[in-house]
C-alpha positions in Angstrom: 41.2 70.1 -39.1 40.2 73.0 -41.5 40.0 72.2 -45.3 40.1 75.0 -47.5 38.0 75.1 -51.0 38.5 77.3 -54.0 35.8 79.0 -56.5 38.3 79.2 -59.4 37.0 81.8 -61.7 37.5 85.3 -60.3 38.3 84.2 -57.1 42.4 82.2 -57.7 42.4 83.8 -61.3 41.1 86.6 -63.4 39.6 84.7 -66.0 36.6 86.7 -66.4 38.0 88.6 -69.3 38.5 84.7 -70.7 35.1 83.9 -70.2 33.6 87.2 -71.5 35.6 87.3 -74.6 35.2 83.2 -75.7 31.3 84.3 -74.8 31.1 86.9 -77.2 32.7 85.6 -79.9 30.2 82.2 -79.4 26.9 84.6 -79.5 28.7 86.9 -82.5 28.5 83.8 -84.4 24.9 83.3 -84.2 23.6 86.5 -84.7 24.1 88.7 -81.4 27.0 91.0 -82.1 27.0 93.5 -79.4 27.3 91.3 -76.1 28.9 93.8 -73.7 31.0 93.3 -70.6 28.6 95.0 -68.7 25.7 92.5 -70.0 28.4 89.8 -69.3 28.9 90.8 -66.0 26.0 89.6 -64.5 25.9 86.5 -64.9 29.5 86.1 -62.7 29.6 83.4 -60.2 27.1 81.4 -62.3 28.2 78.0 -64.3 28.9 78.7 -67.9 26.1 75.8 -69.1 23.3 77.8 -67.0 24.2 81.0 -68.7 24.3 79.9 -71.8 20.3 78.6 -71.2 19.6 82.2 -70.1 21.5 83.9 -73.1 19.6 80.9 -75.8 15.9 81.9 -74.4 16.9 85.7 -74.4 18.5 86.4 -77.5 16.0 83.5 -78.8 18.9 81.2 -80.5 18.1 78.0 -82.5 20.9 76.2 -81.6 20.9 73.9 -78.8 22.5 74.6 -75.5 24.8 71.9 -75.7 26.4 73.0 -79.3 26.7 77.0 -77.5 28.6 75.2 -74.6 31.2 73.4 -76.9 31.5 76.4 -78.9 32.0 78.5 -76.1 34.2 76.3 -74.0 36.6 75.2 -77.0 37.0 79.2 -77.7 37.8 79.7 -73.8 40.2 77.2 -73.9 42.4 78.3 -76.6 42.6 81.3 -74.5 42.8 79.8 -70.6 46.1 77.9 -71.7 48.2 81.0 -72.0 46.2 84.2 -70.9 44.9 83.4 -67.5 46.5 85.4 -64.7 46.6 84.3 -60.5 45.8 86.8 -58.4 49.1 87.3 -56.6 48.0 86.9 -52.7 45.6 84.4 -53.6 48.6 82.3 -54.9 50.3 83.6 -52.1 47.4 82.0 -49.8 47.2 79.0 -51.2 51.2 78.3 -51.0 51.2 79.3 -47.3 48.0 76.8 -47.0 49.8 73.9 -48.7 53.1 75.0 -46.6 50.5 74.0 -43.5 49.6 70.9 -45.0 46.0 72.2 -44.9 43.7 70.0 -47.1 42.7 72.1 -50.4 40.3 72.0 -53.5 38.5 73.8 -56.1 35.1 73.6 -56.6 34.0 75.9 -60.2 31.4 76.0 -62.0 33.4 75.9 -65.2 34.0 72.6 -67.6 36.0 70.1 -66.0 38.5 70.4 -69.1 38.3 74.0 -68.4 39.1 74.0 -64.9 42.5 71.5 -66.2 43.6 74.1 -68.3 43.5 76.9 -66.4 45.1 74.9 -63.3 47.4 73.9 -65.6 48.7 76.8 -67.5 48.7 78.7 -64.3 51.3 76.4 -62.3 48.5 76.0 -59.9 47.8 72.1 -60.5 50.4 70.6 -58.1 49.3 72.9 -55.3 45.5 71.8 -56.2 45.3 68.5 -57.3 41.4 68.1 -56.1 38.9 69.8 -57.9 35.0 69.7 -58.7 33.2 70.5 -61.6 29.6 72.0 -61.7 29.4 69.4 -64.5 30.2 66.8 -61.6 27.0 67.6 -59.4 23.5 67.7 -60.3 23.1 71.7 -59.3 25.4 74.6 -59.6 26.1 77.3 -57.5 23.6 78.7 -55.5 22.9 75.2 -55.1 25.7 73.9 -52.1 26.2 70.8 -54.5 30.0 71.3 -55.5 31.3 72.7 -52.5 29.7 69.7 -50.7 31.4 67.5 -53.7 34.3 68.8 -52.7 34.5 68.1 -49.1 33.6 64.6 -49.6 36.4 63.9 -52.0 38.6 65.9 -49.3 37.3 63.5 -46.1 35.8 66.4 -44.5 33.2 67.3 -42.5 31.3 70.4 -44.3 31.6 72.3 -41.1 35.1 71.8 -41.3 35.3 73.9 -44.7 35.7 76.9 -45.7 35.3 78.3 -48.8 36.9 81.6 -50.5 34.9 83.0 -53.1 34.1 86.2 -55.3 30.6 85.8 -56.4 26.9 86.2 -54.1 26.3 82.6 -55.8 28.9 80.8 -54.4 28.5 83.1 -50.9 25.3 81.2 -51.0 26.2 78.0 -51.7 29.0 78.0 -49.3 26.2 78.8 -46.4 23.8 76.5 -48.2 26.7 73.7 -47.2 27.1 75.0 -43.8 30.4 76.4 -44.8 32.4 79.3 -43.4 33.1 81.2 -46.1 36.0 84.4 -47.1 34.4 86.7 -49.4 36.2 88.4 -52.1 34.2 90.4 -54.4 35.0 90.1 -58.3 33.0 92.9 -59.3 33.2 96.3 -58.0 30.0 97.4 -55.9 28.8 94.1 -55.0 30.2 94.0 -51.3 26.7 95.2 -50.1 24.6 92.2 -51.7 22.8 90.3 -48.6 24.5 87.2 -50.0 27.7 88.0 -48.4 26.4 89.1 -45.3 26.7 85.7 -43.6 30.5 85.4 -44.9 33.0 85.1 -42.1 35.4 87.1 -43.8 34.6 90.0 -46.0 37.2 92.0 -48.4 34.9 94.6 -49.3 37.2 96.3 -51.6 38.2 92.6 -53.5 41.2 92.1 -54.8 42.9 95.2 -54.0 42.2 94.9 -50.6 42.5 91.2 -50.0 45.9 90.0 -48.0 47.7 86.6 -47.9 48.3 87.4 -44.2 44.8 88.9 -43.1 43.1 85.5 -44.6 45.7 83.6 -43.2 45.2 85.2 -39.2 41.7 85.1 -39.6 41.6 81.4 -40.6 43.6 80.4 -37.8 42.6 83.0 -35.2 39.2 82.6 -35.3 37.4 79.6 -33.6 34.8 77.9 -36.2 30.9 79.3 -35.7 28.0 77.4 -37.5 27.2 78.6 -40.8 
């Protein structure tokens, strides 16, 4: 039986404006006022905790890493509870998945209290009641280590899986777990990147382009190949 799991940020929601903006405000405080969206950007698709190490050694920061990540993740979360937008057909998706009774879960690289609030003030909870943190697991993403996380607490086989995602991170980990994996680019102009080239299912033009019904054929149309 096919079990389907969720990156979360980007991918069901649009919380990188979220992210960016709790991100900023965390680096204004200690000294780096002109963090840009476009400097923010890059590091999409990777766990807040592991960005936060790049941003400390670059920006040469005296705090430690693990006051940034409170700082950061208690400004993000007075914003996830009431600003965080679903993608319409990705909720659309998901209800026609649970309407299947197909297995589901999210597997994020964001704080486990993170990943709560956002499922939480976006009505998504009840449809996604399994979910893995990159806190959970001793790599993140490129590392296969929460999607696999994810398929053991779901009873399936990884092959079984597959995984809908935004970032060439996850892409990776997805085929790093011998996933199948739907690939919905957050960020415009990143379609081309070699890491979605092994994705099953690519929406080259993201979110604008990405259908409820197209996922939904191909995902049950299509007979599983190995990762």
């Amino acid at each position: 039986m096919i079990s389907v799991i969720f990156d979360l940020d980007g991918t069901l929601v649009d919380s990188e404006p979220n992210y960016y903006e709790s991100g900023r405000r965390t680096l204004e405080r200690h000294g780096v006022p002109d963090f840009t969206w476009e400097q923010h950007s890059r590091f999409i698709g990777i766990g807040t905790l592991e960005t936060l190490e790049v941003l400390k050694d670059r920006y040469g920061l005296r705090a430690p890493v693990e006051q940034l990540l409170a700082e950061q993740n208690a400004a993000y979360l007075e914003l996830a509870r009431t600003r965080t937008r679903t993608f319409p057909q990705m909720r659309a998706f998901v209800e026609r998945l649970h309407g299947r009774g197909v297995p589901m879960a999210v597997a994020s690289g964001s704080s486990r209290e993170a990943i709560d609030a956002v499922l939480e003030g976006t009505g998504l909870a009840a449809l996604l009641p399994t979910a893995v943190s990159a806190e959970e697991v001793g790599r993140g993403k490129p590392a296969p280590d929460v999607f696999l996380e994810a398929a053991r607490r779901l009873g399936a086989p990884p092959g079984d899986c597959v995984v809908v995602e935004d970032a060439a991170p996850g892409a990776l980990a997805a085929h790093a777990a011998g996933m199948r994996c739907v690939a919905v680019p957050y960020v415009a102009g990143t379609a081309g990147d070699p890491a979605f080239a092994a994705a099953g299912l690519l929406f080259a033009g993201g979110h604008r382009e990405f259908s409820a019904d197209a996922a939904e054929d191909w995902l049950f149309t299509r007979p599983a190949t190995p990762a």
